[in-house]
C-alpha positions as CSV (number, residue, x, y, z in Angstrom):
1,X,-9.5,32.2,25.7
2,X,-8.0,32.9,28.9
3,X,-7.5,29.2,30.0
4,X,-5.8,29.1,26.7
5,X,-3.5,32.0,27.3
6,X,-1.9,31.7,30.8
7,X,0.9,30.5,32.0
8,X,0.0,28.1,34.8
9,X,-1.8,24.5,33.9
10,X,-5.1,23.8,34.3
11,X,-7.1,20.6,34.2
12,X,-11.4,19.5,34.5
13,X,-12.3,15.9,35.0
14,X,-15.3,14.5,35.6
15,X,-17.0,12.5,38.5
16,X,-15.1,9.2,37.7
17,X,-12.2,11.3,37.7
18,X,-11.8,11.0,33.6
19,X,-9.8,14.5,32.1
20,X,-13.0,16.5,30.3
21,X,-10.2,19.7,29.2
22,X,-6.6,20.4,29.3
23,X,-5.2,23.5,28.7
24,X,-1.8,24.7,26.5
25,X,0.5,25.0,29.8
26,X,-0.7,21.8,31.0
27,X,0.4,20.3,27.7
28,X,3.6,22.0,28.1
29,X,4.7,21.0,31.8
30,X,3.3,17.3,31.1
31,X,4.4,16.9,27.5
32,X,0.7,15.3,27.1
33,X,-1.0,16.6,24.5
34,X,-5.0,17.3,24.9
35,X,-5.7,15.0,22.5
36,X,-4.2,12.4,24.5
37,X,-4.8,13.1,27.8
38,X,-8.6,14.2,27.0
39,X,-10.9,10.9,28.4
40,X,-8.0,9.3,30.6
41,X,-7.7,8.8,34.4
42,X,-5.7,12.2,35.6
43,X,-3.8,9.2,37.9
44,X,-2.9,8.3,34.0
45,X,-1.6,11.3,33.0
46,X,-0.3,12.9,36.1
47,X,1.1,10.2,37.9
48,X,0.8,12.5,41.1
49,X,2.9,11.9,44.7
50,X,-1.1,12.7,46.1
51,X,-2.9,10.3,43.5
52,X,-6.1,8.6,45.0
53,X,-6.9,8.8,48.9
54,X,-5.0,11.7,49.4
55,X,-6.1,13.5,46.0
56,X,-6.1,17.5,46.4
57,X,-9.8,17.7,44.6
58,X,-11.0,15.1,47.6
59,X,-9.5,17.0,49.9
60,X,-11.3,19.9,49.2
61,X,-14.1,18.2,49.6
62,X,-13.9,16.8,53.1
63,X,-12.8,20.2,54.5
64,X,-15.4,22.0,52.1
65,X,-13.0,24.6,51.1
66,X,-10.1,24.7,48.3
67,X,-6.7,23.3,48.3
68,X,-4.4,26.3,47.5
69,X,-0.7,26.2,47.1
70,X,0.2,22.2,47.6
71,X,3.8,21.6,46.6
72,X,3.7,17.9,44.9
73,X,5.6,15.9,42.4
74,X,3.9,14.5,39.3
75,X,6.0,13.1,36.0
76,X,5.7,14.0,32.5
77,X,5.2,11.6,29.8
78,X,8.9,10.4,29.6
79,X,8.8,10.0,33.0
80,X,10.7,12.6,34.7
81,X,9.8,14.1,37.8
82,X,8.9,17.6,37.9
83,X,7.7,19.5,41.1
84,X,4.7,21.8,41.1
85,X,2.5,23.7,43.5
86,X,-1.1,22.8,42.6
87,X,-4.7,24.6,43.9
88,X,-7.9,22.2,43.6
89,X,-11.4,22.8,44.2
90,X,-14.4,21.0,43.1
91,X,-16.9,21.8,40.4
92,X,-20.8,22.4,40.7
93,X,-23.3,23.1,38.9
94,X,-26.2,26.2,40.0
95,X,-28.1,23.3,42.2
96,X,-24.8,22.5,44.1
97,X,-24.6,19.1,42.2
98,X,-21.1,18.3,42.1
99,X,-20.2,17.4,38.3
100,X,-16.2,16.9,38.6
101,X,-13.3,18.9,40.0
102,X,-10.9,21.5,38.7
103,X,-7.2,21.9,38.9
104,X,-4.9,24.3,38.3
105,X,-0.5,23.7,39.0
106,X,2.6,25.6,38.4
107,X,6.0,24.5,37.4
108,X,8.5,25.0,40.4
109,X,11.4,23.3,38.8
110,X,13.7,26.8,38.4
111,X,12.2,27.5,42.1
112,X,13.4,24.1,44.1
113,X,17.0,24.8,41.7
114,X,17.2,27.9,43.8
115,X,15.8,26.5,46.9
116,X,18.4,23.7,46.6
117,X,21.5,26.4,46.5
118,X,19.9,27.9,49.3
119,X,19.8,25.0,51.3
120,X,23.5,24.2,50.9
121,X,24.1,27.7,53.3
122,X,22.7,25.8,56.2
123,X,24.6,21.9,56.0
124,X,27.9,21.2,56.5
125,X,29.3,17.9,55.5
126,X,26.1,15.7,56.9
127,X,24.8,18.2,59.1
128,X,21.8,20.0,58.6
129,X,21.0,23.3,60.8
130,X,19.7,27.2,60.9
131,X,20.3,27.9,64.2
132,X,22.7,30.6,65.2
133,X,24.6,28.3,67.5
134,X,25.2,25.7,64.4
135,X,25.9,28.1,62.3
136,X,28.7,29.7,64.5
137,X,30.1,25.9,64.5
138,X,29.6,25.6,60.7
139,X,32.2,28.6,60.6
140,X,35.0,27.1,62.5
141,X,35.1,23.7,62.0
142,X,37.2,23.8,58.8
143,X,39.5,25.5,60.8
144,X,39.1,22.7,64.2
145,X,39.2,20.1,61.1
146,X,42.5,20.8,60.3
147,X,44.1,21.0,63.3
148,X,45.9,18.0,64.8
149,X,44.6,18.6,68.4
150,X,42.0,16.4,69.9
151,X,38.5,17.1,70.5
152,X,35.7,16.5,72.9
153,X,32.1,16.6,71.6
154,X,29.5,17.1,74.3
155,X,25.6,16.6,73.6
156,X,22.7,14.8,74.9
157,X,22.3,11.5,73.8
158,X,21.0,11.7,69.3
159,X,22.0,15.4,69.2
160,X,24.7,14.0,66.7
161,X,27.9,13.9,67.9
162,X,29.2,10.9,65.3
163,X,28.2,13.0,62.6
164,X,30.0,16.0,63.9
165,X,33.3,13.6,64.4
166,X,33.1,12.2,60.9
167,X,32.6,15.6,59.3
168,X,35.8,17.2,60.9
169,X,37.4,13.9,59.5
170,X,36.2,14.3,56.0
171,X,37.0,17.9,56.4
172,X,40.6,17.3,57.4
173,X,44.0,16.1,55.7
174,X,43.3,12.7,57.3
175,X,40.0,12.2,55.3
176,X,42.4,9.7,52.8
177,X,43.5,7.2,56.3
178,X,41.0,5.3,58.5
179,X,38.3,6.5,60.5
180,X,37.3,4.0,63.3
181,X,34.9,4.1,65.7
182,X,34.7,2.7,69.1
183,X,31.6,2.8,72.1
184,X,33.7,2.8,74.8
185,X,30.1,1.8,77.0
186,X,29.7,-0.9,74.9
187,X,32.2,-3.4,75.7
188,X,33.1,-4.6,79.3
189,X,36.9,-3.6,80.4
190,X,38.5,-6.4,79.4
191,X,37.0,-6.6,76.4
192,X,37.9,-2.7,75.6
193,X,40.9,-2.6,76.6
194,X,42.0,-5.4,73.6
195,X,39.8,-4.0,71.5
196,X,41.7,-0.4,71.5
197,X,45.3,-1.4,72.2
198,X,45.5,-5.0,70.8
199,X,47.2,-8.0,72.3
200,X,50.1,-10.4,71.5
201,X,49.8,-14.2,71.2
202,X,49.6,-15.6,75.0
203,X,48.4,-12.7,76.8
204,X,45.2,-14.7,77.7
205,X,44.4,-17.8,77.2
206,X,42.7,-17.5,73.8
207,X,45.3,-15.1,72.4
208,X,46.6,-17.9,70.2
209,X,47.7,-15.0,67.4
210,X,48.7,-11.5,67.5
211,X,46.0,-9.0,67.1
212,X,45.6,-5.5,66.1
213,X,43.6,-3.3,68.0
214,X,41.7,0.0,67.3
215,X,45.0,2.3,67.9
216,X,46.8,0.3,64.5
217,X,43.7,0.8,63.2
218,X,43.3,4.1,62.6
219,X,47.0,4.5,62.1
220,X,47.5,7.8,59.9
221,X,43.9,8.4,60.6
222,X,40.6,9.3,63.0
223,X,40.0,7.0,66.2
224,X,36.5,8.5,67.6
225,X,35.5,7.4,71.2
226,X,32.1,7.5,72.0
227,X,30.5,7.5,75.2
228,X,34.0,8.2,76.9
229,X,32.6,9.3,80.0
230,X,32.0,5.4,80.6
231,X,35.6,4.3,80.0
232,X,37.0,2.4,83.1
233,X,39.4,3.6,85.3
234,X,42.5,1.0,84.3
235,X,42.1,2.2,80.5
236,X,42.2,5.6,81.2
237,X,45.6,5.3,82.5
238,X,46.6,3.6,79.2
239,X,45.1,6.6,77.1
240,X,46.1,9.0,79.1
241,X,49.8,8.0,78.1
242,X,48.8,7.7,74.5
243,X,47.8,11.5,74.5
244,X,50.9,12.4,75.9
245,X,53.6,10.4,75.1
246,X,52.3,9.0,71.1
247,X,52.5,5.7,72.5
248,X,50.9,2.8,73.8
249,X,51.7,-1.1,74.7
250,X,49.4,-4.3,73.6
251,X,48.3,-6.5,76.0
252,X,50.5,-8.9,76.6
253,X,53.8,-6.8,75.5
254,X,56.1,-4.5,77.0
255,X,57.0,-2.9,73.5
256,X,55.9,0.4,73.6
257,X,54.3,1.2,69.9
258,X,53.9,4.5,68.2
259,X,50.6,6.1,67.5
260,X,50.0,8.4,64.5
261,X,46.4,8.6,65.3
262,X,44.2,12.2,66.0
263,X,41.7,11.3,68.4
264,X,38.3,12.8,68.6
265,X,36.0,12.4,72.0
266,X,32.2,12.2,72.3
267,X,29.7,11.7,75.9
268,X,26.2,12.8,77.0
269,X,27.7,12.8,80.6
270,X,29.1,15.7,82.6
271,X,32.8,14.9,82.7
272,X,33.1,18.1,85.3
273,X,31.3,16.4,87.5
274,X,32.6,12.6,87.3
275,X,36.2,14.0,87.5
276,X,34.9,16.3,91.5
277,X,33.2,12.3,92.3
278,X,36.6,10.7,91.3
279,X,35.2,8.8,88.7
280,X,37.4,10.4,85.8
281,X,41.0,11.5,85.7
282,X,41.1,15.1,86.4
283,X,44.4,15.1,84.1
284,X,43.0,13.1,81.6
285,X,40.0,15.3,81.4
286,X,42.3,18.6,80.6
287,X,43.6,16.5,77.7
288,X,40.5,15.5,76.2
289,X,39.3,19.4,76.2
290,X,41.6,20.7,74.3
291,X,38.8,21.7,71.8
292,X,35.3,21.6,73.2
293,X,32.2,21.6,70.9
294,X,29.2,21.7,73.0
295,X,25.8,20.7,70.6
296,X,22.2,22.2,71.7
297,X,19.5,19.6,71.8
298,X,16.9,19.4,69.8
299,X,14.5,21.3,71.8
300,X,16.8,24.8,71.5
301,X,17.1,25.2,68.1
302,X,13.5,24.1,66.9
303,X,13.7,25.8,63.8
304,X,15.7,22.9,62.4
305,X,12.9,20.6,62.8
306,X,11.3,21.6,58.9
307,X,14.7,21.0,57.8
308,X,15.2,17.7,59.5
309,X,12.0,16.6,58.5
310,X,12.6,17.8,54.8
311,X,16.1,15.7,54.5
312,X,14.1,12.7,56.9
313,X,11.3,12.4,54.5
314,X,13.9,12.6,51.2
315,X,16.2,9.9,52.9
316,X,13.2,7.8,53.2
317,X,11.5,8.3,50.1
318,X,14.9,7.2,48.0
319,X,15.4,3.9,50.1
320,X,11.9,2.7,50.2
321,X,10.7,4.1,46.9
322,X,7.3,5.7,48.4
323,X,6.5,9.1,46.3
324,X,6.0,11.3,49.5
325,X,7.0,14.9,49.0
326,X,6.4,16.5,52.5
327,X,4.6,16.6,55.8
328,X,0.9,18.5,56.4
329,X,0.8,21.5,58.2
330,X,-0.9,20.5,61.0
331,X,1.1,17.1,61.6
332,X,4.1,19.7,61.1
333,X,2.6,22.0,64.1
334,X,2.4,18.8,66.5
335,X,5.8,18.3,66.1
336,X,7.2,22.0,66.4
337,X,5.3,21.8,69.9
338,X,7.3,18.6,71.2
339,X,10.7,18.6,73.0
340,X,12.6,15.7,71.9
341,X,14.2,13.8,74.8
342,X,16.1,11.9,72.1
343,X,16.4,14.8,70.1
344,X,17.0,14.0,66.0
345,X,17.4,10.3,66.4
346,X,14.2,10.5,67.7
347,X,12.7,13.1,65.1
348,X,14.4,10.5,62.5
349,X,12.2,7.6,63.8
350,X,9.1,9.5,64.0
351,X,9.1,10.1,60.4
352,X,10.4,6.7,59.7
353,X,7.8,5.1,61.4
354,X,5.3,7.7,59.6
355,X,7.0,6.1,56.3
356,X,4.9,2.8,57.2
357,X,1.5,4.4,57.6
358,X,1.5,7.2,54.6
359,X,0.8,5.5,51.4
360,X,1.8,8.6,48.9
361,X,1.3,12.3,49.3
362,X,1.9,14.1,52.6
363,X,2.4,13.1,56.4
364,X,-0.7,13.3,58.1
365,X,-1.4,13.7,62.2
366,X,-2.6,10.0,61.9
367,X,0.4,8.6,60.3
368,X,2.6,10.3,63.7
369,X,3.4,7.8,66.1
370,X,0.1,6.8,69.0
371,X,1.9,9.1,71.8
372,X,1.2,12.2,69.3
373,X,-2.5,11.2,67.9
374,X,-4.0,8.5,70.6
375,X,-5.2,6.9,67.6
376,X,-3.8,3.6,65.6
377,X,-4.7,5.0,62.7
378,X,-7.1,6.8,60.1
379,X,-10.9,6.1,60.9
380,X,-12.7,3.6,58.2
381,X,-15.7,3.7,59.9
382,X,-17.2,6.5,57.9
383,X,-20.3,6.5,55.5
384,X,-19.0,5.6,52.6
385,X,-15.7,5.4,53.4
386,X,-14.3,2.2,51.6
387,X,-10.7,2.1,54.2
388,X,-8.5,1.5,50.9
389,X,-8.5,2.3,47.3
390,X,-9.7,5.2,45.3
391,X,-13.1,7.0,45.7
392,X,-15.4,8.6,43.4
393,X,-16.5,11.8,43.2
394,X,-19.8,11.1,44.9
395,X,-18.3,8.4,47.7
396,X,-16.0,12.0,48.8
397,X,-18.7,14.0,48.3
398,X,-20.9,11.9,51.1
399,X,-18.0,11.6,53.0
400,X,-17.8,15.8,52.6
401,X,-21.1,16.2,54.2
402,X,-20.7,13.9,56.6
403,X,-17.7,14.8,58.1
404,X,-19.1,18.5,57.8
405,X,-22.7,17.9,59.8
406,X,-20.4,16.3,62.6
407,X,-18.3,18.9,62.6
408,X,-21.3,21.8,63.3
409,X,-23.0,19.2,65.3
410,X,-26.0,18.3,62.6
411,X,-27.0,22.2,62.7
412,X,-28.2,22.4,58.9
413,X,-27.6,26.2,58.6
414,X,-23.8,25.8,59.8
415,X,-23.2,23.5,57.7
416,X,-24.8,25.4,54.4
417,X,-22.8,27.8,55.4
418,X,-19.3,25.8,55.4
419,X,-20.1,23.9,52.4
420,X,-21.7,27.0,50.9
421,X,-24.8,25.4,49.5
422,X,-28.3,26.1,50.1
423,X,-30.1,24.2,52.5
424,X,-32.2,22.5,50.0
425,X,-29.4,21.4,48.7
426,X,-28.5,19.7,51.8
427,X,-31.6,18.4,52.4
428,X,-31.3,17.1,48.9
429,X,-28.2,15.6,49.3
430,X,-28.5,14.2,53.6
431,X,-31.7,12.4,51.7
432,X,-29.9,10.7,48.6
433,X,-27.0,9.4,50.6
434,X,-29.3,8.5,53.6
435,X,-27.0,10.4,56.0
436,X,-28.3,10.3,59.7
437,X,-27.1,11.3,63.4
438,X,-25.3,8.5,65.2
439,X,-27.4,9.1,67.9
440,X,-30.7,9.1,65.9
441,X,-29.5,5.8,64.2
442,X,-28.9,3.6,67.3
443,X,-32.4,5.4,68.6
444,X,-34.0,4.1,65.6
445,X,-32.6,0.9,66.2
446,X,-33.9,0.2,69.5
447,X,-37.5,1.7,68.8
């Protein structure tokens, strides 16, 4: 009666993972009836983002306690998704036999609504942050956005200072004109300065046609320069006139043209110091920093990393089509503790690269990148452990004890204690599955 009354969904299955009950609230968040869903695979039914290795009742079982709380995604039977926080544990009978699992999940659709709304308080444009220092930029860049002056956006190298640029564009009265970009430390000087100011046909010997450069571009519009701290000397002379006089001259012309173009600045370098070692126009410097936005790196405003991660693993999920709905706690805490020398680029390819390893489910520590887990990938070598496809009941269960005798180094009591059974039990259960020490087994073996 009281499985039948409350609110929150709860389903049984068997040890080949078939549904043996389904309660009314299970019906209702799955549109399933029991009648339908009785005798089927839960994969069937439940189409889960955690379906087969990384299964919630499983889990339990290796760490030999239960899963509480898991935010996943299943879809109903017309196939829409529907978040819901699940808790899992497995099902024994009074001899510690286990005879199937139990599961019990709540509908967090009117929750991740409201988280959604919340979230919106902490991006601007593309830009994702919590940080008091982002948030403090948040508030005045409508107002930078809108005015015509230029700007110079300093950061270390992926602290994102492209996205920055193209949110003041789409935030200002320009957003309908051009936005072009241009690495200034990408192209050698000759190159450059064509590329940004154009040429006339005969300027150089493969100037057969007129050409537009970067500047007519942009006209009416946004010209970022990235990496400006790298811009040669010569060219600087030629923008430094474009700042102050609106004009500019393509190679190969003494036709001074007008520029309607607001010019926004990026670098990783210390302009200060290249403009006291002569490398940079000290006048051409004051120009540029008219408006300064400094960005903190990575490693100062770490409470963006769950937020990062969050949008990262959403990103991912919609281009490559892998159901993965979030990141483990513990692979979670080995990232909070890292600093990020190439700050969110670098976070971005961690969980890119995780993409590749996690088949469904949630990012684990062995789907991070070797430099964070020394290890290539999930161990295989278990007893019992097949390396791919789904398990049953008793192929986790072994695994369960396994993993749990290593972890109290083969002491019996400690791990009765962990798994909470008696130690008949396990002595029952080391027996049927023919569990042994490592040790013991290669001692064996040379007796």
């Amino acid at each position: 009666m009281i499985l039948e009354s409350i609110a929150d969904g709860v389903f049984t299955v068997d040890k080949n993972w078939r549904i043996t009950s389904f309660n009314p609230a299970a019906e209702a968040i799955t549109g399933w009836s029991a009648e339908d869903a009785l005798g089927k695979s839960c994969s069937e039914v439940f189409h889960s983002s955690i379906c087969g290795k990384n299964c919630a009742i499983a889990e339990s079982l290796y760490s030999g306690t239960p899963v509480a709380n898991r935010s996943i995604t299943i879809r109903n039977k017309s196939g829409e998704k529907v978040p819901i926080s699940i808790s899992a544990a497995p099902l024994v009978d009074h001899e510690g036999n286990i005879i199937g699992g139990v599961e019990t999940f709540r509908d967090l659709s009117t929750i991740t609504q409201l988280r959604r709304e919340l979230s919106r308080r902490y991006t601007f444009d593309e830009i994702i942050s919590k940080s008091v220092a982002m948030q403090r930029l948040f508030k005045i860049m409508p107002e930078i956005a809108r005015s015509p002056s230029t700007v110079l956006v300093l950061g270390e190298s992926g602290t994102g200072k492209e996205l920055i640029a193209r949110a003041l564009y789409n935030a200002s009265e320009r957003r309908d004109k051009p936005f072009i970009t241009v690495n200034c430390g990408a192209l050698p000087e000759t190159l450059l300065e064509s590329e940004l100011f154009g040429y006339k046909a005969g300027a150089f010997t493969d100037a057969r046609k007129d050409k537009k450069g970067r500047f007519a571009a942009a006209e009416g519009g946004t010209l970022f320069l990235d990496e400006i701290g790298d811009i040669p000397h010569s060219i600087q002379v030629k923008l430094l006139r474009v700042l102050q006089e609106k004009v500019y001259e393509p190679l190969g012309s003494n036709t001074p043209v007008k520029a309607d173009v607001r010019i926004i600045t990026a670098t990783n370098r210390n302009l200060e110091e290249l403009v006291q070692q002569g490398l940079f126009r000290e006048d051409l410097f004051y120009r540029l920093n008219v408006v300064k936005i400094q960005l903190p790196p990575l490693r100062e405003r770490k409470e963006d990393i769950p937020l990062l991660i969050e949008h990262f693993i959403k990103k991912y999920s919609a281009q490559q089509g892998k159901d993965i709905v979030g990141i483990s706690s513990s692979a979670l805490n080995i990232l909070m503790h890292y600093d990020y020398p190439g700050n969110i680029r670098e976070l971005e390819n961690i969980i890119e690269y995780s993409f590749i390893l996690c088949e469904g489910g949630y990012i684990q520590p062995e789907h991070l990148p070797d430099t964070f887990t020394g290890t290539s990938g999930p161990d295989s070598s278990l007893p019992g452990s097949t390396g791919a496809g789904p398990q049953t009941l008793e192929e986790v269960e072994k695994q369960a004890i396994y993993l749990a005798l290593e972890r109290n180094n083969w002491r019996k009591m400690a791990t009765c204690r962990e798994l909470g059974v008696s130690k008949d039990t396990l002595r029952r259960k080391i027996k049927k599955y023919g569990l042994e020490r490592p040790l013991d087994r290669e001692l064996r073996k040379a007796s």
